[in-house]
Residue frames as a rotation matrix with the C-alpha (Angstrom) as fourth column:
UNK 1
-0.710 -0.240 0.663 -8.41
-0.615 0.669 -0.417 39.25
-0.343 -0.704 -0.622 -18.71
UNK 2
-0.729 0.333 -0.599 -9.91
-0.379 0.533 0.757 36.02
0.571 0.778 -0.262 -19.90
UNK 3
0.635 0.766 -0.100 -13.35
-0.359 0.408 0.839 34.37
0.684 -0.497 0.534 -18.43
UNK 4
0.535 -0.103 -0.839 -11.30
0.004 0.993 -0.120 31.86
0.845 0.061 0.531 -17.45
UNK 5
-0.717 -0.647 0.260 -8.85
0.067 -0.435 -0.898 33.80
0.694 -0.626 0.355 -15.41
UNK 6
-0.519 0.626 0.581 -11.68
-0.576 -0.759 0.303 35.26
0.631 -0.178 0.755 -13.70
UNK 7
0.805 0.570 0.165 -13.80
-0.477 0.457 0.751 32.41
0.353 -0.683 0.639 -12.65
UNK 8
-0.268 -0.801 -0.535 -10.37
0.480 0.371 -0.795 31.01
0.836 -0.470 0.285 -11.18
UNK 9
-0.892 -0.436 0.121 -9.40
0.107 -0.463 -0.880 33.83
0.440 -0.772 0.460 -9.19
UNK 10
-0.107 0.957 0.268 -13.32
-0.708 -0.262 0.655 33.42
0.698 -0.120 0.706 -7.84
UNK 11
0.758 0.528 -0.382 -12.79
-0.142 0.707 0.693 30.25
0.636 -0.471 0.611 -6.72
UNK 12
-0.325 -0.798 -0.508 -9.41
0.697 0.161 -0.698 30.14
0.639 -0.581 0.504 -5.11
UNK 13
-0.786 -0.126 0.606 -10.82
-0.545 -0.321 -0.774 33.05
0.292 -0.939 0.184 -3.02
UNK 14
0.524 0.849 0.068 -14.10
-0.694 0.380 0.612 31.23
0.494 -0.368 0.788 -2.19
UNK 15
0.477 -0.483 -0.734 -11.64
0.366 0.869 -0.334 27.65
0.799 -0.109 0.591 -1.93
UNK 16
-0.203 -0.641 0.740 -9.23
-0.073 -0.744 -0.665 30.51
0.977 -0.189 0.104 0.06
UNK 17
-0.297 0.568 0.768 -12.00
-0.690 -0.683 0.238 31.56
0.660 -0.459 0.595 2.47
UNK 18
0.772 0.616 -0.154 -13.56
-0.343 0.609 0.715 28.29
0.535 -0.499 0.682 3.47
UNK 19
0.361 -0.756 -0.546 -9.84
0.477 0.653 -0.588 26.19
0.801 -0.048 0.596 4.04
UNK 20
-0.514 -0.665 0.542 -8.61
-0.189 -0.529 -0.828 29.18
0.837 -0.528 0.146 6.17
UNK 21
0.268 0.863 0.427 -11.56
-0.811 -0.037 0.584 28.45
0.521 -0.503 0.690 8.16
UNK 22
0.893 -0.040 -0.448 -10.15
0.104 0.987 0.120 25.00
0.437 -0.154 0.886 8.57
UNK 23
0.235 -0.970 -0.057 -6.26
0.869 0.236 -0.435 25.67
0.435 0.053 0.899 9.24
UNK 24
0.091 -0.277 0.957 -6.56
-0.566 -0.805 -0.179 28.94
0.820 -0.525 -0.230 11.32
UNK 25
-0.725 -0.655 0.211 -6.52
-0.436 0.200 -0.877 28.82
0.533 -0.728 -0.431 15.04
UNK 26
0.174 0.556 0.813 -9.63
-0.985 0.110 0.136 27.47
-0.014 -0.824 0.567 16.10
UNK 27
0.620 0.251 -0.743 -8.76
-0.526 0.836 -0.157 24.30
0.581 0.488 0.651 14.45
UNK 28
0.750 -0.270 0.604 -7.57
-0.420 0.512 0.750 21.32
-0.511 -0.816 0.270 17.12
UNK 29
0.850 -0.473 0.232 -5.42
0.479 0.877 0.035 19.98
-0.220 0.082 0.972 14.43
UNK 30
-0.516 -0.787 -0.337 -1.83
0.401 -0.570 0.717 21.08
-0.757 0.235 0.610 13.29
UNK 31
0.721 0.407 -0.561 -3.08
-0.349 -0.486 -0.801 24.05
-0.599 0.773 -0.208 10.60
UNK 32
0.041 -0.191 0.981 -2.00
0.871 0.487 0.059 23.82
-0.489 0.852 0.187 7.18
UNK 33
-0.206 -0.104 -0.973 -1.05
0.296 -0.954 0.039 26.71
-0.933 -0.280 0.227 5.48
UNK 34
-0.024 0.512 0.859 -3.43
0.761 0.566 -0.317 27.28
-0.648 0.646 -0.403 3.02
UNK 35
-0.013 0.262 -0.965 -2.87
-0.345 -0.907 -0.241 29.56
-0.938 0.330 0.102 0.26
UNK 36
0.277 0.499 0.821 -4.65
0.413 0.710 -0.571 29.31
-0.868 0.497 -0.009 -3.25
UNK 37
0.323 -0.074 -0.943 -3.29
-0.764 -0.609 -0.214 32.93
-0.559 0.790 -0.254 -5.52
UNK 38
-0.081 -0.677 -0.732 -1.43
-0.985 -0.059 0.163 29.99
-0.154 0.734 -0.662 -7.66
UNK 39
0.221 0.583 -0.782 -3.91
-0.600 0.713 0.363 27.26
0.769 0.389 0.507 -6.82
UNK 40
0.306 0.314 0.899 -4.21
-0.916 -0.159 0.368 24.90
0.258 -0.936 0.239 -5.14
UNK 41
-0.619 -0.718 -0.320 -2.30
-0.687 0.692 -0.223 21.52
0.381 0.081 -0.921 -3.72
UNK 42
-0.203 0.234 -0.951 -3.41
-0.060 0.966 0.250 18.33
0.977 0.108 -0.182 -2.98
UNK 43
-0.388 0.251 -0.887 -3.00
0.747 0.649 -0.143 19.04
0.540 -0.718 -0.439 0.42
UNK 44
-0.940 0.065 -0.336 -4.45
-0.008 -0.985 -0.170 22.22
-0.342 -0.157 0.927 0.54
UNK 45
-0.444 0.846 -0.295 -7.71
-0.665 -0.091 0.741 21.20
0.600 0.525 0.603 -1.55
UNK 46
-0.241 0.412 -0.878 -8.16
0.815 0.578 0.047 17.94
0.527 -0.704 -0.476 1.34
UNK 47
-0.756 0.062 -0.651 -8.30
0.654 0.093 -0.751 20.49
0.014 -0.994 -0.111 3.49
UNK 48
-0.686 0.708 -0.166 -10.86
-0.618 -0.688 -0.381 22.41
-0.384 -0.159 0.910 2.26
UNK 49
-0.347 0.640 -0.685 -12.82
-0.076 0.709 0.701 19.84
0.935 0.296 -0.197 1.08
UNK 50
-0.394 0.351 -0.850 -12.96
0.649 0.761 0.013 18.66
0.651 -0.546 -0.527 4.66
UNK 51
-0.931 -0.171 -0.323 -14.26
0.220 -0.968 -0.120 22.35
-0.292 -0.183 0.939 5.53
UNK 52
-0.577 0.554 -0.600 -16.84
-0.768 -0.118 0.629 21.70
0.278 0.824 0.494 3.03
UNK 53
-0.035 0.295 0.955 -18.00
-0.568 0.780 -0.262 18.46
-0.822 -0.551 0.140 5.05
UNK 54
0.481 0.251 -0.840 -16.23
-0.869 0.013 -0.494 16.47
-0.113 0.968 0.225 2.30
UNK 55
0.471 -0.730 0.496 -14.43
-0.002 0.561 0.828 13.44
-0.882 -0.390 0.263 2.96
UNK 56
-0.054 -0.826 -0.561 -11.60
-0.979 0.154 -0.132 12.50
0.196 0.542 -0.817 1.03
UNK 57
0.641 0.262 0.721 -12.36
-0.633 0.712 0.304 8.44
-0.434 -0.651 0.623 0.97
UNK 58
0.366 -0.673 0.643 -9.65
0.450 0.733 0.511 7.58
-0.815 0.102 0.571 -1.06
UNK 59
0.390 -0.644 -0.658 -6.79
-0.866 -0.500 -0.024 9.26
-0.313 0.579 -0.753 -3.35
UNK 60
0.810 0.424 0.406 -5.68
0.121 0.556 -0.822 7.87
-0.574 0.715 0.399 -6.11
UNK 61
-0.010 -0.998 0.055 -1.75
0.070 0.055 0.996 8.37
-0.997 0.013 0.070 -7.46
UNK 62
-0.962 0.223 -0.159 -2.45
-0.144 0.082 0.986 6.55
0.233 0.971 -0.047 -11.17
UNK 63
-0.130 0.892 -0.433 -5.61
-0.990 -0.138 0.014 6.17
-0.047 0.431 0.901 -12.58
UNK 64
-0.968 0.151 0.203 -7.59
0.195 0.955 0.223 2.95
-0.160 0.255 -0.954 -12.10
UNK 65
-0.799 0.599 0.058 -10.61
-0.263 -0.435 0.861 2.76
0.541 0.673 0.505 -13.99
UNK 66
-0.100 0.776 -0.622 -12.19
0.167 0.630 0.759 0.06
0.981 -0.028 -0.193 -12.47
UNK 67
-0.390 0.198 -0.899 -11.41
0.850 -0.297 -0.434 1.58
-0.353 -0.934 -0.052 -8.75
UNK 68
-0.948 0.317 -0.008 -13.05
-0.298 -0.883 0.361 4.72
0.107 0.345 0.932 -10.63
UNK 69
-0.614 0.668 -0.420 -15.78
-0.327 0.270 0.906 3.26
0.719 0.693 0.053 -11.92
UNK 70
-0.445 0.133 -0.886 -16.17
0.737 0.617 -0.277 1.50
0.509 -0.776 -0.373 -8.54
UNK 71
-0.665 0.053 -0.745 -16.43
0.494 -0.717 -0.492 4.81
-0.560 -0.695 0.451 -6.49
UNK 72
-0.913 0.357 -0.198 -18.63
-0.403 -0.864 0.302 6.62
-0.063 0.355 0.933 -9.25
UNK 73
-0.582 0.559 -0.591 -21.32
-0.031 0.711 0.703 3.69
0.812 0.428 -0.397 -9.05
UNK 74
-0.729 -0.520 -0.445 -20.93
0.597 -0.165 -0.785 4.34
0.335 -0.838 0.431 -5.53
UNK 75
0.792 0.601 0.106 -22.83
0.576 -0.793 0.197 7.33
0.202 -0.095 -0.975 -5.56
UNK 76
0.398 -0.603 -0.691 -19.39
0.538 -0.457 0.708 9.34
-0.743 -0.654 0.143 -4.69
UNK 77
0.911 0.409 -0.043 -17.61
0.229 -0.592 -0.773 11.42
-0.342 0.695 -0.633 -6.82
UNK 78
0.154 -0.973 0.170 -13.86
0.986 0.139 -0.095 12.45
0.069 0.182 0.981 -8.35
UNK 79
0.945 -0.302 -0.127 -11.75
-0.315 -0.945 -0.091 15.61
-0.092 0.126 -0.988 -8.17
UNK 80
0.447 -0.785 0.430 -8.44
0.894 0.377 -0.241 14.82
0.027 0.492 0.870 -10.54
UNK 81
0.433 -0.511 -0.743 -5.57
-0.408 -0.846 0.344 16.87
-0.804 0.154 -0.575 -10.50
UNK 82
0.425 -0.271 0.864 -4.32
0.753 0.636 -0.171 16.57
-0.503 0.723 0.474 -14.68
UNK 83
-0.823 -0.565 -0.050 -2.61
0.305 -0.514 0.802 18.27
-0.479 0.645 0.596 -17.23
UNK 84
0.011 0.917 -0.398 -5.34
-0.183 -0.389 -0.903 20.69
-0.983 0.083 0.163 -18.54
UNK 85
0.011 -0.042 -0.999 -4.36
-0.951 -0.310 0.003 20.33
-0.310 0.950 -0.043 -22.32
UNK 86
-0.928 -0.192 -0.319 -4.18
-0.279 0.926 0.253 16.55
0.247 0.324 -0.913 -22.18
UNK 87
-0.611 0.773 -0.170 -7.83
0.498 0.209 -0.841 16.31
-0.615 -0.598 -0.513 -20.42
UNK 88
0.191 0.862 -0.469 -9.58
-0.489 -0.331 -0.807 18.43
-0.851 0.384 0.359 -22.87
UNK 89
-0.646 -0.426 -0.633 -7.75
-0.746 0.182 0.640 16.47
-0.158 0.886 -0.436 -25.92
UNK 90
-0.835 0.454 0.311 -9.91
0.383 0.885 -0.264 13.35
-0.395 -0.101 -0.913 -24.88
UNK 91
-0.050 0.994 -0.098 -12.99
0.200 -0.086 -0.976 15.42
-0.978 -0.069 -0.194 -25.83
UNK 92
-0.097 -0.210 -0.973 -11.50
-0.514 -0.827 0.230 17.39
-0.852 0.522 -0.028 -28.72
UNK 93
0.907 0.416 0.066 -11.25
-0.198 0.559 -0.805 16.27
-0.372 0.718 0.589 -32.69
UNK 94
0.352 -0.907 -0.232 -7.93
0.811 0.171 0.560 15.80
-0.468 -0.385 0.795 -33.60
UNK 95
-0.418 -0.555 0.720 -7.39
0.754 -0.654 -0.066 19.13
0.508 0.514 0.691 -35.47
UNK 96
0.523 0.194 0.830 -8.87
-0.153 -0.936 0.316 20.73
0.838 -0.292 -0.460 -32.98
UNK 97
0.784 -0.157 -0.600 -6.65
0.596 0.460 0.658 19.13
0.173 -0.874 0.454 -30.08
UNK 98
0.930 -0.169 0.327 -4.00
-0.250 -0.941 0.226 21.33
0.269 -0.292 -0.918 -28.30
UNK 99
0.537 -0.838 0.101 -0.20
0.105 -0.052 -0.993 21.17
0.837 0.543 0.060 -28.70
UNK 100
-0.599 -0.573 0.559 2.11
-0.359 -0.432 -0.827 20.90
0.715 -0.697 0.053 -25.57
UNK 101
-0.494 0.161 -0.854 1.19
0.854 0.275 -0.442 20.88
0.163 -0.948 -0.274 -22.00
UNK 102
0.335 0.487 0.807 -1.28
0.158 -0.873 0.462 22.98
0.929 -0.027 -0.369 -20.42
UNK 103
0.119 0.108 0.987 -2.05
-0.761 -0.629 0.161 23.86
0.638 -0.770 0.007 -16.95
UNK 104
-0.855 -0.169 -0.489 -1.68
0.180 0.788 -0.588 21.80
0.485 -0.591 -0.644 -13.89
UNK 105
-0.755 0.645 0.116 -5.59
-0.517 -0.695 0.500 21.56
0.404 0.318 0.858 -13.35
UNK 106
-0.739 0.587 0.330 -8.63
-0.107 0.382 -0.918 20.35
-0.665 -0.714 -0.219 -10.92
UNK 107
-0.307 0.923 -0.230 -11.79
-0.718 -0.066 0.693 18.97
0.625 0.378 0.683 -12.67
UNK 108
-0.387 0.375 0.842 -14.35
-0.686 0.494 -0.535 17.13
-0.617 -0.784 0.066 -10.82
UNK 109
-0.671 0.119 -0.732 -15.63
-0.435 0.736 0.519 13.78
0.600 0.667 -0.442 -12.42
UNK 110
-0.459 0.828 0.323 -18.95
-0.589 -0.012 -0.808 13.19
-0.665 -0.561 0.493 -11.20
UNK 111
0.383 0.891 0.244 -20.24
-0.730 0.454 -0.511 10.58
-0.566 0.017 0.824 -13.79
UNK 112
-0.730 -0.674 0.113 -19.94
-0.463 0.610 0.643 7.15
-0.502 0.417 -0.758 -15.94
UNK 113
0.116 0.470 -0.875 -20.78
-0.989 -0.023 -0.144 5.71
-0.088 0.882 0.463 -18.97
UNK 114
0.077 -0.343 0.936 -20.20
-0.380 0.858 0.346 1.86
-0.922 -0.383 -0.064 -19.01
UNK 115
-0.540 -0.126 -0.832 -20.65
-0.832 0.225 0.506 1.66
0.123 0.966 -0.227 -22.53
UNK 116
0.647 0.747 0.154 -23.06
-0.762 0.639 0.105 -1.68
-0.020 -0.185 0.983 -21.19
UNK 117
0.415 -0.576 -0.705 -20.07
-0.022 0.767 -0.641 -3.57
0.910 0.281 0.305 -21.05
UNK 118
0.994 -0.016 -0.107 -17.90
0.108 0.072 0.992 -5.04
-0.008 -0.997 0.073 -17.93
UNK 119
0.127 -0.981 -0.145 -14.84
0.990 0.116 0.082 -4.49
-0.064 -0.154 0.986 -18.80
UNK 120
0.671 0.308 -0.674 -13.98
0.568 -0.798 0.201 -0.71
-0.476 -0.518 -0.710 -17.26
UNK 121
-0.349 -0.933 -0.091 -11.36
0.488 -0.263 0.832 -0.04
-0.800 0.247 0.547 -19.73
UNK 122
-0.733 0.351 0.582 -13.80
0.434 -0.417 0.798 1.31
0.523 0.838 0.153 -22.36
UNK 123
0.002 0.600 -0.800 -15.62
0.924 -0.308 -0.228 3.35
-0.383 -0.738 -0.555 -19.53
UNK 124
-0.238 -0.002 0.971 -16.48
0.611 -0.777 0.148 7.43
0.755 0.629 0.186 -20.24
UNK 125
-0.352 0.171 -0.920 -16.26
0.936 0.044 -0.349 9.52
-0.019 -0.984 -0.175 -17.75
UNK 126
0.409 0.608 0.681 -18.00
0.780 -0.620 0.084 12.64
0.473 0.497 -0.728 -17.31
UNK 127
-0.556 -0.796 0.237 -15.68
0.682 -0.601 -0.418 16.03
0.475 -0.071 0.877 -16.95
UNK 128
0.702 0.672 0.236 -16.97
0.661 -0.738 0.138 18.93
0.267 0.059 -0.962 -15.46
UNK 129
-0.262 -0.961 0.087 -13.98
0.963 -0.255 0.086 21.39
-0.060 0.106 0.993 -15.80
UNK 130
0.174 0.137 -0.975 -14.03
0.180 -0.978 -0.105 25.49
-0.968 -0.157 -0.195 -14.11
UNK 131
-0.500 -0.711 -0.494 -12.48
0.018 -0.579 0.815 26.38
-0.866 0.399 0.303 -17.99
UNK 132
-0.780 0.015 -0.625 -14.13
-0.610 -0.241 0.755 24.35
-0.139 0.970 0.198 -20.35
UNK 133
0.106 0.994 0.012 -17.50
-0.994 0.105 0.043 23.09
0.041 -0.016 0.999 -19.46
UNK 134
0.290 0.109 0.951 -18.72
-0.463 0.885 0.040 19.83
-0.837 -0.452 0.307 -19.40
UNK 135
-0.084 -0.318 -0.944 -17.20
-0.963 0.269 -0.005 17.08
0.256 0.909 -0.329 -21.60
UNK 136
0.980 0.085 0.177 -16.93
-0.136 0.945 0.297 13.00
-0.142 -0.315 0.938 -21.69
UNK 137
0.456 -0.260 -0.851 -14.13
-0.870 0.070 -0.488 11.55
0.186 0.963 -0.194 -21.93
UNK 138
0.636 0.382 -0.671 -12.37
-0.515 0.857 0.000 7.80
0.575 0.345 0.742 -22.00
UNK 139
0.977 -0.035 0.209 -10.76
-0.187 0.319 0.929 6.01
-0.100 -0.947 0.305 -19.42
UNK 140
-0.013 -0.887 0.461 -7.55
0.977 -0.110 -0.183 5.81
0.213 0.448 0.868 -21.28
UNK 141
-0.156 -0.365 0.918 -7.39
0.179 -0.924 -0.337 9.91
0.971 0.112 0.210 -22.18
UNK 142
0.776 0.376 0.506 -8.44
-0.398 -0.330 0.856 10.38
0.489 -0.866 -0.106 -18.01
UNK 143
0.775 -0.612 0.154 -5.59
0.214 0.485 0.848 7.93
-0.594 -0.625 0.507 -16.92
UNK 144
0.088 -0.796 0.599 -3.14
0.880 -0.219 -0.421 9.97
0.467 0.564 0.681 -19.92
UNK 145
0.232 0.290 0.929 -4.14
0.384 -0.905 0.186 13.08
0.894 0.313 -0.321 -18.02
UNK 146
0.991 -0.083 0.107 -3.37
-0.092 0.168 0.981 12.14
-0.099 -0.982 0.159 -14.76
UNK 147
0.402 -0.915 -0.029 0.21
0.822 0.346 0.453 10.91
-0.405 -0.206 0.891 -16.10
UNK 148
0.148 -0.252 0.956 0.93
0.678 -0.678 -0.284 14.06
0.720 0.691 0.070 -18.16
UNK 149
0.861 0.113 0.496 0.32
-0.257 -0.745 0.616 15.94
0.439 -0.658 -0.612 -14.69
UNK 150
0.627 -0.768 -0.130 3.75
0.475 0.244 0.846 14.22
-0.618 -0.592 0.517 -13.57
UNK 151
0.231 -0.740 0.631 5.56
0.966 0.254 -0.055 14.16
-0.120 0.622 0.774 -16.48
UNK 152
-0.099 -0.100 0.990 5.00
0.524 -0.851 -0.034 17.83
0.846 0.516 0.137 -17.33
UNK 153
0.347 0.267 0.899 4.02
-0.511 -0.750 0.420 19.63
0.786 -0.605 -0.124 -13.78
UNK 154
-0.717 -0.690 0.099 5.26
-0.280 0.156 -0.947 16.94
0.638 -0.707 -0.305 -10.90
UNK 155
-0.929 0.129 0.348 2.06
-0.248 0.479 -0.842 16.05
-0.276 -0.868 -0.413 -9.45
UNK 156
0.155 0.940 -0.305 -1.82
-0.700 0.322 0.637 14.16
0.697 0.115 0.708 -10.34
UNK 157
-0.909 0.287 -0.301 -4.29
0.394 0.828 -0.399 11.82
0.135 -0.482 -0.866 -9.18
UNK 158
-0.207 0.955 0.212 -7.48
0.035 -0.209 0.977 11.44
0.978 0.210 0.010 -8.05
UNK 159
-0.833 0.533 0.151 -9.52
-0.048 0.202 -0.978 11.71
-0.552 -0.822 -0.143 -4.52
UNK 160
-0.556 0.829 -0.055 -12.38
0.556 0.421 0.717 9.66
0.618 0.368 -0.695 -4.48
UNK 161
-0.875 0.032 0.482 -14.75
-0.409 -0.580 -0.705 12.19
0.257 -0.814 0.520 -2.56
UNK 162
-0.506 0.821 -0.265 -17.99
0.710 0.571 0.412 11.63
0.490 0.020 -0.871 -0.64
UNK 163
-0.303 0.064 0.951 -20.44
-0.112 -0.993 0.032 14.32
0.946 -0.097 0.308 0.69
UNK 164
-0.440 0.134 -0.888 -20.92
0.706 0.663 -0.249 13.84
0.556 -0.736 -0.387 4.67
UNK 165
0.101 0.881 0.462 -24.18
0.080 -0.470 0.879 15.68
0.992 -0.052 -0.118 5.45
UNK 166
0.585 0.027 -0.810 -23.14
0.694 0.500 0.518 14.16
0.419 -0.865 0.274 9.23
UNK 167
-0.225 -0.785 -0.577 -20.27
0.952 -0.305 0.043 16.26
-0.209 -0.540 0.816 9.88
UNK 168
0.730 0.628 0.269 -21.78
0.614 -0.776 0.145 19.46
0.300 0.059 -0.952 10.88
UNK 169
0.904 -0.311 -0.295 -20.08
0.092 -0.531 0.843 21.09
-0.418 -0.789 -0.451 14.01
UNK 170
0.571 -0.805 -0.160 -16.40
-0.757 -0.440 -0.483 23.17
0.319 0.397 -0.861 13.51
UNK 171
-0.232 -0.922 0.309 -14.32
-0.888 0.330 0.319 20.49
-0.397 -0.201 -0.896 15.16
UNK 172
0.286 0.344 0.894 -16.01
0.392 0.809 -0.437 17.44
-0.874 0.476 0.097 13.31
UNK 173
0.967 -0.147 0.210 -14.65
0.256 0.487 -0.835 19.23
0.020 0.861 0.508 10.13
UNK 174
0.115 -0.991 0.066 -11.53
-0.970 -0.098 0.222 19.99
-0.214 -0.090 -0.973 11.59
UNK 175
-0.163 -0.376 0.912 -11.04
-0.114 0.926 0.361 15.99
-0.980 -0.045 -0.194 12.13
UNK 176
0.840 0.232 0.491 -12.84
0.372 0.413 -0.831 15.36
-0.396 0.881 0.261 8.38
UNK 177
0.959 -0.262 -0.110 -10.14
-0.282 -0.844 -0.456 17.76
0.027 0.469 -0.883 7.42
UNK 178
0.123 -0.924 0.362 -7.07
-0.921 0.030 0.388 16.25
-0.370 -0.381 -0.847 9.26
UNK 179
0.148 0.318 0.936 -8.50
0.035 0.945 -0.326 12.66
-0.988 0.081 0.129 8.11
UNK 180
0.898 0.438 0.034 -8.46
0.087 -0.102 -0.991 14.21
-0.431 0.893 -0.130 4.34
UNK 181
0.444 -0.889 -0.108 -4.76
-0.823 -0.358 -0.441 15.46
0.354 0.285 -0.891 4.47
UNK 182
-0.212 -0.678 0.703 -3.46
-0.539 0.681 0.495 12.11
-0.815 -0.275 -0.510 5.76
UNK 183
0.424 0.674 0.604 -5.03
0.153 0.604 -0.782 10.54
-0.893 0.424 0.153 2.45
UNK 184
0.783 -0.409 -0.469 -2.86
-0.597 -0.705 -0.383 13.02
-0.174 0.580 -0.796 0.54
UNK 185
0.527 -0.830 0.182 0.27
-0.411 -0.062 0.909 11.05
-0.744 -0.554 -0.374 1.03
UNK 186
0.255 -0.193 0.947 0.40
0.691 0.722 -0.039 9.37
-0.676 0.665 0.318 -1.96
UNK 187
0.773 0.140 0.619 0.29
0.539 -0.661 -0.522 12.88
0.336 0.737 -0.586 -4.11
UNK 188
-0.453 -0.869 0.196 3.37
0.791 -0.494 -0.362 15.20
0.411 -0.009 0.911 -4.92
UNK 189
0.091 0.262 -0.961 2.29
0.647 -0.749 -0.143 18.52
-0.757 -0.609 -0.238 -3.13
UNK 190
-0.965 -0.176 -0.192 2.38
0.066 -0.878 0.474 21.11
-0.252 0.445 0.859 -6.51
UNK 191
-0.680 0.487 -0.548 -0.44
0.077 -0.696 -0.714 23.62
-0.729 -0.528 0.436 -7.14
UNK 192
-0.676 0.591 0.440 -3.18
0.649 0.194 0.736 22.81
0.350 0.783 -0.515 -10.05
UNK 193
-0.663 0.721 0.202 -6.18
-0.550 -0.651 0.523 25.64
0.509 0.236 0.828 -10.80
UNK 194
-0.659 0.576 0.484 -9.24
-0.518 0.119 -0.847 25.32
-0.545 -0.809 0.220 -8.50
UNK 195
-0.796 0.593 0.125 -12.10
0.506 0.536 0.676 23.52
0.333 0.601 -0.727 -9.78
UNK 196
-0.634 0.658 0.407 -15.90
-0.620 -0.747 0.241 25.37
0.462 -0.099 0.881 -9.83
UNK 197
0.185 0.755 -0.629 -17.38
0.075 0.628 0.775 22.14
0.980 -0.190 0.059 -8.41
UNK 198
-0.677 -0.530 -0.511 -15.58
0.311 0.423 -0.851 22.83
0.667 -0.735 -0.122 -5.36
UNK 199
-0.617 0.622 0.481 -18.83
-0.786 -0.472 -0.399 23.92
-0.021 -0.625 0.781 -3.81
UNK 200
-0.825 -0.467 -0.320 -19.19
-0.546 0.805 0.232 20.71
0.149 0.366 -0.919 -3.59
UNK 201
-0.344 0.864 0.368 -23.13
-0.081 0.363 -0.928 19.89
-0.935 -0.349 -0.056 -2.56
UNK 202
0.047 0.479 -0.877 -23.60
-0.983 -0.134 -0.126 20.37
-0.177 0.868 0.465 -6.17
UNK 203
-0.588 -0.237 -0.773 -22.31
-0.485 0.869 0.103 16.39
0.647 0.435 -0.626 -6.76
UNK 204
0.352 0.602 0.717 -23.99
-0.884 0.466 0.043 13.48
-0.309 -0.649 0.696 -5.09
């Protein structure tokens, strides 16, 4: 079995644990029925996120840079569902880039590069990916990765996320939680590989 495999099946139960927390029965809202063995959906990752006192402040279909850029200036952070082989290509040389589709795959984008310029189309975003470590890579190859997750797997995008120290108490993240899965609506519902950021206090 490969690292990789491994630090998955770590986080989908960790991702597993918390969400059920959210979508059993104490929760006031309709539950969600959250299983992760084969990853995790869009609306299955809102709801742990909002478990996680995480908001979901806006979800993303296609890739816009400049509403990227916008939210990462912010102080907030990304969590992209993409085609895992088209997301590391952006980093890769081209003989070392990877053939085909990969996974349908969660990385968390937690920084930007402006390049000192205003126009957000030559932006660089920073990757931070559960498989292959941290990487940059360019608002183009981030908004090819996002469409490759349709074309090949049926579902991408982004949530724009924010951390909400405020929401403490179990039914305050039930609501952050129900509030996170109505954002979803814009995203196909298929199942992409946890991300390791999903302990999410690491981002800011």
């Amino acid at each position: 079995m490969t690292k990789g495999s491994l630090c998955e099946q770590r986080e989908r139960a960790t991702v597993r644990e918390r969400a059920s927390q959210v979508s059993g029965a104490r929760s006031v809202h309709a539950p969600v029925d959250v299983n992760l063995d084969d990853g995790a959906t869009p609306t299955e990752m809102a709801t742990a996120l909002g478990g996680l006192g995480i908001e979901v402040t806006d979800g993303f279909a296609d890739f816009d840079a400049a509403a990227m850029s916008k939210v990462m200036k912010a102080g907030q952070f990304g969590l992209a569902l993409v085609d895992a082989n088209a997301i590391l290509n952006g980093a890769l040389a081209p003989e070392q880039r990877r053939n085909g589709p990969g996974q349908l795959h969660w990385v968390t984008i937690d920084g930007v590069n402006s390049n000192g310029t205003a126009d957000t189309s030559d932006d660089l975003f920073r990757v931070k990916d559960p498989v292959n470590g941290e990487y940059w890579v360019s608002a183009r190859d981030l908004e090819s990765a996002v469409q490759a997750g349709k074309e090949h797997h049926g579902s991408g995008g982004i949530f724009a996320l924010e951390n909400r120290p405020d929401v403490g108490g179990q039914k305050e993240r039930d609501a952050l939680a129900h509030l996170n899965r109505e954002r979803t609506a814009s995203f196909a519902d298929k199942n992409g590989v946890g991300s390791k950021r999903l302990s999410l206090g690491e981002s800011s």
